[in-house]
BANUKOL-207222 format. One line per field, with one value per residue: residue in three letters; x, y, z of N, C-alpha, C in turn; residue number from 1. Coordinates in nm, 3 decimals. Layout:
residues N
lumdo = ALA;...
n_xx = X;...
n_yy = Y;...
n_zz = Z;...
ca_xx = X;...
ca_yy = Y;...
ca_zz = Z;...
c_xx = X;...
c_yy = Y;...
c_zz = Z;...
lumlo = NUM;...
//
This chain:
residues 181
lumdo = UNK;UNK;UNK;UNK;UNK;UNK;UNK;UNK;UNK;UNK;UNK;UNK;UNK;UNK;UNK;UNK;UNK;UNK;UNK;UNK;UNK;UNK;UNK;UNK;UNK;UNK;UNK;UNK;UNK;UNK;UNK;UNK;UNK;UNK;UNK;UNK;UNK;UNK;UNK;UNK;UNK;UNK;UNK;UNK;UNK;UNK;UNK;UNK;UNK;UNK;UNK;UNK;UNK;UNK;UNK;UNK;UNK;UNK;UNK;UNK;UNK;UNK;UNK;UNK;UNK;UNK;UNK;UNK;UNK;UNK;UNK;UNK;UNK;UNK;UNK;UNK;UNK;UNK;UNK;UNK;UNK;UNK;UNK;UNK;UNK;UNK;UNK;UNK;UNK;UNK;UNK;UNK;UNK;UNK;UNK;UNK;UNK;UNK;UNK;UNK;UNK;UNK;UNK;UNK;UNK;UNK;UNK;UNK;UNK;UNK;UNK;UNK;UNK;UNK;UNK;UNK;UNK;UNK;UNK;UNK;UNK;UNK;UNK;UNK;UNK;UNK;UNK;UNK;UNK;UNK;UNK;UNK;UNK;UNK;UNK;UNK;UNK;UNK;UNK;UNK;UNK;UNK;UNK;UNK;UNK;UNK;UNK;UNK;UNK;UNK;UNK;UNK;UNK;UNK;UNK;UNK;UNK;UNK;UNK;UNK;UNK;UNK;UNK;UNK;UNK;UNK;UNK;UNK;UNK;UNK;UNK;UNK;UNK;UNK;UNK;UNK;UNK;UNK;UNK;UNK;UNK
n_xx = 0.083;0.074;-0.057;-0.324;-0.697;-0.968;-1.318;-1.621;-1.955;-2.243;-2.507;-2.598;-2.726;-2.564;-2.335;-2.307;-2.282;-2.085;-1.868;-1.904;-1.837;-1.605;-1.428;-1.459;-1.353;-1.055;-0.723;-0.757;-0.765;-1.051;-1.092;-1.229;-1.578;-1.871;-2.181;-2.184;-2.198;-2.453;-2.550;-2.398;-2.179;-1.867;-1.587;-1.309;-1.011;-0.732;-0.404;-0.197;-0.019;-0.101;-0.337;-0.529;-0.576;-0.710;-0.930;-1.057;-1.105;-1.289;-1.515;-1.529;-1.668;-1.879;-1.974;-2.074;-2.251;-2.307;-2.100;-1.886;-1.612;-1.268;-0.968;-0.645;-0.378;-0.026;0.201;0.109;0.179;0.213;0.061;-0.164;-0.438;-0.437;-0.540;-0.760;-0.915;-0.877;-0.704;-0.407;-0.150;-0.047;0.105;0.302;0.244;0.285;0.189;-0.116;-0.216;-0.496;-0.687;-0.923;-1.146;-1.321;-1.406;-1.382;-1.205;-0.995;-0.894;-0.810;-0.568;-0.460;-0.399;-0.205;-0.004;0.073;0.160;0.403;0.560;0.685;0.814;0.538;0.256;-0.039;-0.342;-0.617;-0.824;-1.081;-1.408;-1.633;-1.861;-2.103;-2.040;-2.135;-2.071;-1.842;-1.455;-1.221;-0.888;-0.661;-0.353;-0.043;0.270;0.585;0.586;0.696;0.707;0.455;0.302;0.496;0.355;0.109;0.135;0.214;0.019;-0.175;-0.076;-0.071;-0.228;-0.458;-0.584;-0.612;-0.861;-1.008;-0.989;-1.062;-1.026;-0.747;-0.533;-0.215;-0.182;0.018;0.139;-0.158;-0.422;-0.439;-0.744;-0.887;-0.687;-0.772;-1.069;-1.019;-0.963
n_yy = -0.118;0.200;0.424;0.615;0.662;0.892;0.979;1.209;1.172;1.383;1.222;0.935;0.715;0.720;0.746;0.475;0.336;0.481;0.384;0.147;0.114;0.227;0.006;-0.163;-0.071;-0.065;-0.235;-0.222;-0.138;-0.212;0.041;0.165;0.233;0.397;0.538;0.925;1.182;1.419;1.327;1.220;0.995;0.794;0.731;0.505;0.372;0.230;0.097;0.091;0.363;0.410;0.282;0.350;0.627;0.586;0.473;0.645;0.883;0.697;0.657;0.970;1.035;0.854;0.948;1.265;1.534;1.507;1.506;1.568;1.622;1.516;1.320;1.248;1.053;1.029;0.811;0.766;0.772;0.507;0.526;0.587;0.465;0.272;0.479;0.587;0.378;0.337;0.183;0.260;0.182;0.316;0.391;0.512;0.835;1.180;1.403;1.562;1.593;1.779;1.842;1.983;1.940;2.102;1.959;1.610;1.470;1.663;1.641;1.389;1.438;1.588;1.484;1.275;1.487;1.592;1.342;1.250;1.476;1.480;1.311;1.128;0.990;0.845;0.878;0.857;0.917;1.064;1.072;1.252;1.071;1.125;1.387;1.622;1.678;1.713;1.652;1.507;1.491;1.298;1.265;1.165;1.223;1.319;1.715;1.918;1.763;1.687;1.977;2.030;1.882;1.983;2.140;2.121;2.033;2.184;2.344;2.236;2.298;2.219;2.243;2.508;2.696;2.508;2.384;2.408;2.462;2.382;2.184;2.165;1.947;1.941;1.685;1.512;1.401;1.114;0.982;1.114;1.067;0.763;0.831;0.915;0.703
n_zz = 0.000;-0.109;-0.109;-0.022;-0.114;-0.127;-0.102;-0.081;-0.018;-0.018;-0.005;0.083;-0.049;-0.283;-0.243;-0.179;-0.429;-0.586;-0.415;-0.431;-0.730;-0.712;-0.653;-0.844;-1.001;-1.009;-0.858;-0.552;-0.183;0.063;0.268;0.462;0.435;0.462;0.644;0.721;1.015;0.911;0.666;0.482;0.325;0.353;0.115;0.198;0.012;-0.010;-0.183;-0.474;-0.644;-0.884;-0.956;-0.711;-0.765;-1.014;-0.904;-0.778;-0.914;-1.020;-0.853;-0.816;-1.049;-1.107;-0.863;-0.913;-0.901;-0.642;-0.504;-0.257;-0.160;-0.208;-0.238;-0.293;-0.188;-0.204;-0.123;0.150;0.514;0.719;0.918;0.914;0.807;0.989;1.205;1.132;1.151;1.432;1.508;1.622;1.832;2.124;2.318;2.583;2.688;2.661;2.582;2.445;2.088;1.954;1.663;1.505;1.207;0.912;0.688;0.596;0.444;0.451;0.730;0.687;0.513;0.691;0.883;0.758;0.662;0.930;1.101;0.897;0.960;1.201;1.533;1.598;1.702;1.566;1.688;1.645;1.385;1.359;1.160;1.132;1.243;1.438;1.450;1.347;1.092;1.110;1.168;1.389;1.460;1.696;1.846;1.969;2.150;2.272;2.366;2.217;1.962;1.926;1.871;1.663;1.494;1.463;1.388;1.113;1.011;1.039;0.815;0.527;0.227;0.193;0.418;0.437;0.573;0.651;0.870;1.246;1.506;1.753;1.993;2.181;2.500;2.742;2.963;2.976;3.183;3.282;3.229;3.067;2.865;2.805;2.720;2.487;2.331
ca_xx = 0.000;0.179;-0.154;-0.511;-0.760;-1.110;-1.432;-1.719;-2.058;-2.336;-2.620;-2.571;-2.734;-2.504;-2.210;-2.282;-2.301;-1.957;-1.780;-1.884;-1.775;-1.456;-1.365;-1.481;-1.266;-0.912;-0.760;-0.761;-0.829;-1.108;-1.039;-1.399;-1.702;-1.978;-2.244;-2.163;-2.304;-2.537;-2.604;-2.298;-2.146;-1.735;-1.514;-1.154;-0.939;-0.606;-0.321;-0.018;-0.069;-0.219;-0.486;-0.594;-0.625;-0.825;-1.069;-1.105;-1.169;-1.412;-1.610;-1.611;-1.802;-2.032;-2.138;-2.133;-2.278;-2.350;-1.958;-1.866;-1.477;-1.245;-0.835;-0.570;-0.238;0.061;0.318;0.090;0.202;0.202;-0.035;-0.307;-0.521;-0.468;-0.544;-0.866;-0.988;-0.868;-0.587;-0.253;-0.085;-0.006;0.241;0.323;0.150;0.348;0.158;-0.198;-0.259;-0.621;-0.680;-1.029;-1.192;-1.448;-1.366;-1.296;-1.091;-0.889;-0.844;-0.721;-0.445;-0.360;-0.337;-0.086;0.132;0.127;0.250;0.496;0.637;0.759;0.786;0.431;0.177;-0.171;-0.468;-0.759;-0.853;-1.257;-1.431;-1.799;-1.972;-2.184;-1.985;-2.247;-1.998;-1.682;-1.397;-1.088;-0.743;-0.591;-0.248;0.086;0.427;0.642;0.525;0.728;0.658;0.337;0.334;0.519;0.308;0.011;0.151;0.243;-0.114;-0.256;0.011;-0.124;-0.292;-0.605;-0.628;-0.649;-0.988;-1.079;-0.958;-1.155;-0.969;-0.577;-0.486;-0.180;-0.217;0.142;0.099;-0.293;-0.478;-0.462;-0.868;-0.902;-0.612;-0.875;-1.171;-0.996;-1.000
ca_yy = 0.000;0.351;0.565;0.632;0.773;0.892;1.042;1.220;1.230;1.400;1.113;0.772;0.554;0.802;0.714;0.319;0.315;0.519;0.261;-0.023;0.141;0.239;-0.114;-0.235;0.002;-0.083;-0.332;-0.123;-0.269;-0.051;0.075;0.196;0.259;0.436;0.665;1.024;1.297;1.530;1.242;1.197;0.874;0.800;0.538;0.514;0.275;0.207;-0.014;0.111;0.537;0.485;0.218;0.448;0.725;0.519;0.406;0.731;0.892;0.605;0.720;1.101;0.997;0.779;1.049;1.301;1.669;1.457;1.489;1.724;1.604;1.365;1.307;1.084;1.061;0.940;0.792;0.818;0.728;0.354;0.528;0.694;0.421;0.254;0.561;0.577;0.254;0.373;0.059;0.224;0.175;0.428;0.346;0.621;0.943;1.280;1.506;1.482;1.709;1.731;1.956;1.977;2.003;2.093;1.890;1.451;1.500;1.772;1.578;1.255;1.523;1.725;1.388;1.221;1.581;1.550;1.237;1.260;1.604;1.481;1.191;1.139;0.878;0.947;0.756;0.842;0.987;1.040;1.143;1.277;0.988;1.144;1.520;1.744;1.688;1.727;1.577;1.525;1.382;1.264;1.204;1.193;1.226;1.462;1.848;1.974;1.696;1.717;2.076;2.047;1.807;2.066;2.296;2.098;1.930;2.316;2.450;2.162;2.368;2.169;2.270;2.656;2.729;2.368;2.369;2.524;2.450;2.302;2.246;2.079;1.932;1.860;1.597;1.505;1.319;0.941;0.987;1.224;0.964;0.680;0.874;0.923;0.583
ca_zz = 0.000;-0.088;-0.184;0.035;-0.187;-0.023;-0.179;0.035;-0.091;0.033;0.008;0.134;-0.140;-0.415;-0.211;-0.186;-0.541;-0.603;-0.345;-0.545;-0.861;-0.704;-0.584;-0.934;-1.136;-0.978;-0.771;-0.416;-0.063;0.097;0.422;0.492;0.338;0.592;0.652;0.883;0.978;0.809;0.538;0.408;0.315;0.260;0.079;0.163;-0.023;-0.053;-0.278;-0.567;-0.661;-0.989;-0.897;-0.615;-0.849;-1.088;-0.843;-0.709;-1.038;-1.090;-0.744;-0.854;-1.194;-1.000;-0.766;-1.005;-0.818;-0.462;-0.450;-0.178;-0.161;-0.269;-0.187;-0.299;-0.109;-0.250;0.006;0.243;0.615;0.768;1.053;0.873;0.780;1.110;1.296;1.065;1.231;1.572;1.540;1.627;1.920;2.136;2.403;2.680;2.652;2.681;2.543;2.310;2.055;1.871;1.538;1.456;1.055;0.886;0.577;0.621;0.344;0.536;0.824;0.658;0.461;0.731;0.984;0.716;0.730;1.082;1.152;0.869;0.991;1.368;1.551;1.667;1.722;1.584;1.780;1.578;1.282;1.368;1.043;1.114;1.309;1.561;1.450;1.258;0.953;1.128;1.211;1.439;1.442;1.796;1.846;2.124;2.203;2.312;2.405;2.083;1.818;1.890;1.832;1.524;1.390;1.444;1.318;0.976;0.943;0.990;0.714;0.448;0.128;0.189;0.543;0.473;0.627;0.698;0.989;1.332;1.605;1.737;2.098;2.256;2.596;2.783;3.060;2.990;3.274;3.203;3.203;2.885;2.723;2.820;2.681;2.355;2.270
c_xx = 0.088;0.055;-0.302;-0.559;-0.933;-1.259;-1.547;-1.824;-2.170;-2.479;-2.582;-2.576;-2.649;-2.324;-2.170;-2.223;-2.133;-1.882;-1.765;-1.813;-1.636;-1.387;-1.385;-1.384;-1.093;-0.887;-0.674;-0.813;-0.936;-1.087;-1.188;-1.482;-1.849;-2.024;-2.206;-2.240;-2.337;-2.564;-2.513;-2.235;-1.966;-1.744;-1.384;-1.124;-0.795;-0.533;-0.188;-0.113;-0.168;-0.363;-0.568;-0.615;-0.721;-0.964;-1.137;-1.169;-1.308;-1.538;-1.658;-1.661;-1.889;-2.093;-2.144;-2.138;-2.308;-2.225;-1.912;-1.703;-1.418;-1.065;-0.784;-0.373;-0.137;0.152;0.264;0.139;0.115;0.085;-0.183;-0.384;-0.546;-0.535;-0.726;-0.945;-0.915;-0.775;-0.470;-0.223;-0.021;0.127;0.224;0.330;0.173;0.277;0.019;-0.186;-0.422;-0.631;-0.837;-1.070;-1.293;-1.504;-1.358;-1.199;-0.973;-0.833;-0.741;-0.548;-0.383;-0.312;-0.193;-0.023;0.179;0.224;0.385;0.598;0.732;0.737;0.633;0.356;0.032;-0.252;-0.558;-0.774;-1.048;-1.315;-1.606;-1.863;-2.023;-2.090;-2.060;-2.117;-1.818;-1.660;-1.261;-0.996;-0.681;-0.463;-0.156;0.191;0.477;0.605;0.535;0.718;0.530;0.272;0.386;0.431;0.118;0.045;0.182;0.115;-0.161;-0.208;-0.031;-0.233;-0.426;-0.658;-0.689;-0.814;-1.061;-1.096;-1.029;-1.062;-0.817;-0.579;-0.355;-0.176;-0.108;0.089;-0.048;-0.319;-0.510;-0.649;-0.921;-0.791;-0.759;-1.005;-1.131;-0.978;-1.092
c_yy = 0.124;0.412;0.526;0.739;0.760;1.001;1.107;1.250;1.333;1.323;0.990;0.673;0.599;0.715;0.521;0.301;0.359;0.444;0.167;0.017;0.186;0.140;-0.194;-0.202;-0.058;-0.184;-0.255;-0.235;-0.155;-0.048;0.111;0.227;0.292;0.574;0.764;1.134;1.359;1.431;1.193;1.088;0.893;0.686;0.547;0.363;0.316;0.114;0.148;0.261;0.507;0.369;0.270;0.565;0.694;0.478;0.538;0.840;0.782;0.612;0.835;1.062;0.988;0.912;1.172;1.469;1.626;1.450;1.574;1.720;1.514;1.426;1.210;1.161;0.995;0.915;0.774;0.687;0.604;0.408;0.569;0.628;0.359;0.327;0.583;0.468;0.256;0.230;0.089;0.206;0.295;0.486;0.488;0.732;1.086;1.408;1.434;1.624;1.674;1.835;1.879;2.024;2.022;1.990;1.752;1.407;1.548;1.700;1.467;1.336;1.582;1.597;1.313;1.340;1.598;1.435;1.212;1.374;1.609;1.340;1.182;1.025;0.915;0.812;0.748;0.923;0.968;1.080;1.125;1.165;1.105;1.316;1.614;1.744;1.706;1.650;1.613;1.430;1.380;1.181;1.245;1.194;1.336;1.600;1.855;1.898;1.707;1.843;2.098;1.978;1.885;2.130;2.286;2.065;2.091;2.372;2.370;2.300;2.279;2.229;2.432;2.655;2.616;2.343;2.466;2.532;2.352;2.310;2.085;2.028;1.849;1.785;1.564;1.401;1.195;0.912;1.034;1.111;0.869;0.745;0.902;0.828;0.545
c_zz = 0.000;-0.094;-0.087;-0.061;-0.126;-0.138;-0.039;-0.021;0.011;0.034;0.024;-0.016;-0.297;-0.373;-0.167;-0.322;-0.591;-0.539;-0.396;-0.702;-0.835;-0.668;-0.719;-1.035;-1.101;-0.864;-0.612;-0.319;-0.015;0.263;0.521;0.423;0.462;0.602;0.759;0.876;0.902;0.642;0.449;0.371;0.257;0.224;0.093;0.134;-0.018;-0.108;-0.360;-0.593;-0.772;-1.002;-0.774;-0.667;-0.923;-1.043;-0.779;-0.793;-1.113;-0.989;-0.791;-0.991;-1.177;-0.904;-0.798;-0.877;-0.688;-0.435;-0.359;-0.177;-0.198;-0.289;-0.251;-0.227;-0.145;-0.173;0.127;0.407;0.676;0.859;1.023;0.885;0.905;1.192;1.238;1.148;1.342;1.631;1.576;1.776;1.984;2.219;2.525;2.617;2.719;2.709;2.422;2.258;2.001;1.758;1.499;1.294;1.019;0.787;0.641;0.541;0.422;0.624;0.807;0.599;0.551;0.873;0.889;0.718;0.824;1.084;1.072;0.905;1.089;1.401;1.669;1.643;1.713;1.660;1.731;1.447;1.268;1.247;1.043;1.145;1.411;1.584;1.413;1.142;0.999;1.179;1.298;1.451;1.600;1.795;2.004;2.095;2.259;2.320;2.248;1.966;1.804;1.840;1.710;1.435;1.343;1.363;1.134;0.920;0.941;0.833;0.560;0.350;0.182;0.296;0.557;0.476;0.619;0.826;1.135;1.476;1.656;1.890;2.106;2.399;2.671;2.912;3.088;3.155;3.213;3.190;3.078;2.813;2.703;2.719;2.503;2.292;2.156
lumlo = 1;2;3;4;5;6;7;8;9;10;11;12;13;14;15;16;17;18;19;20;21;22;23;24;25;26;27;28;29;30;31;32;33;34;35;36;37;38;39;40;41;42;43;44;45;46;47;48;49;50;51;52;53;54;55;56;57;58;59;60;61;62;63;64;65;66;67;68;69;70;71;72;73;74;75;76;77;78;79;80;81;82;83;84;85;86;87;88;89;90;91;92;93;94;95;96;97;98;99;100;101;102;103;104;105;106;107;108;109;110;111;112;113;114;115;116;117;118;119;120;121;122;123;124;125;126;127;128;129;130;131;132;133;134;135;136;137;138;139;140;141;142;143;144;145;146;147;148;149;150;151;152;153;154;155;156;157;158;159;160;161;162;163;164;165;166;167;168;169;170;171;172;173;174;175;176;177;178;179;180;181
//
């Protein structure tokens, strides 16, 4: 897997339909496929750059003007997709940061600049369940990586005015780690 490519529709049964046609067009693994807030439905896949381009180009066709966004990442970081399905590992817990979006697009782009920017550990990559359309990225380590890695996922071209909110939080309460699970 080098490439995540993601689509966001605005109607559910627009964005089933583009999932299946993006898993039909290329040979991609899919990473998710699910309805979020405000009606929206994603599809992330991933596999090789230009079969994740192809399939993702074969989603925006399929959903046509119900498209509200749509990403592809080339290179993108061993943690992303994990962190997407709330699988990485987090180990001892320095510092969290969180960067809130408005975009699920944004988030997935500005969580792979993060984690590639510093050495950091993301934990989640939430994308509009139970958000009103937004999303957030949770991660740890160190005061200042974590910090840098804000500060790279804000600086991302996609992120300009996606983004609503950034905090880092040095020595959290092992209760708020827990709760970010």
């Amino acid at each position: 897997m080098n490439a995540l490519g993601m689509i966001e529709t605005n109607a559910i049964p627009v964005g089933v339909n583009a999932g299946d046609a993006m898993l039909k067009a290329a040979s991609v693994e899919l990473v998710t496929a699910q309805p979020v807030c405000a009606g929206k439905y994603i599809v992330i896949v991933t596999g090789e750059v230009a079969a994740v381009k192809e399939s993702v180009d074969a989603g925006k066709a399929v959903a046509g003007q119900r498209l509200v966004d749509s990403m592809v990442i080339s290179h993108v970081h061993e943690q992303v997709p994990k962190a997407i399905n709330a699988c990485n590992e987090i180990g001892q817990v320095a510092a969290v940061g969180v960067m809130e979006a408005f975009s699920l697009c944004t988030a997935v782009v500005a969580a792979d600049a993060a984690v590639k920017a510093a050495d950091i550990r993301l934990i989640d990559i939430r994308l509009g369940r139970g958000l009103g359309g937004k999303s957030f990225i949770t991660m740890t380590g160190e005061v200042a990586a974590v910090r840098a890695a804000i500060a790279a996922g804000e600086k991302t071209p996609e992120a300009q005015g996606m983004l609503s909110e950034s905090v880092v939080i040095p020595s959290p309460h092992p209760d708020i780690v827990k709760a970010l699970y």
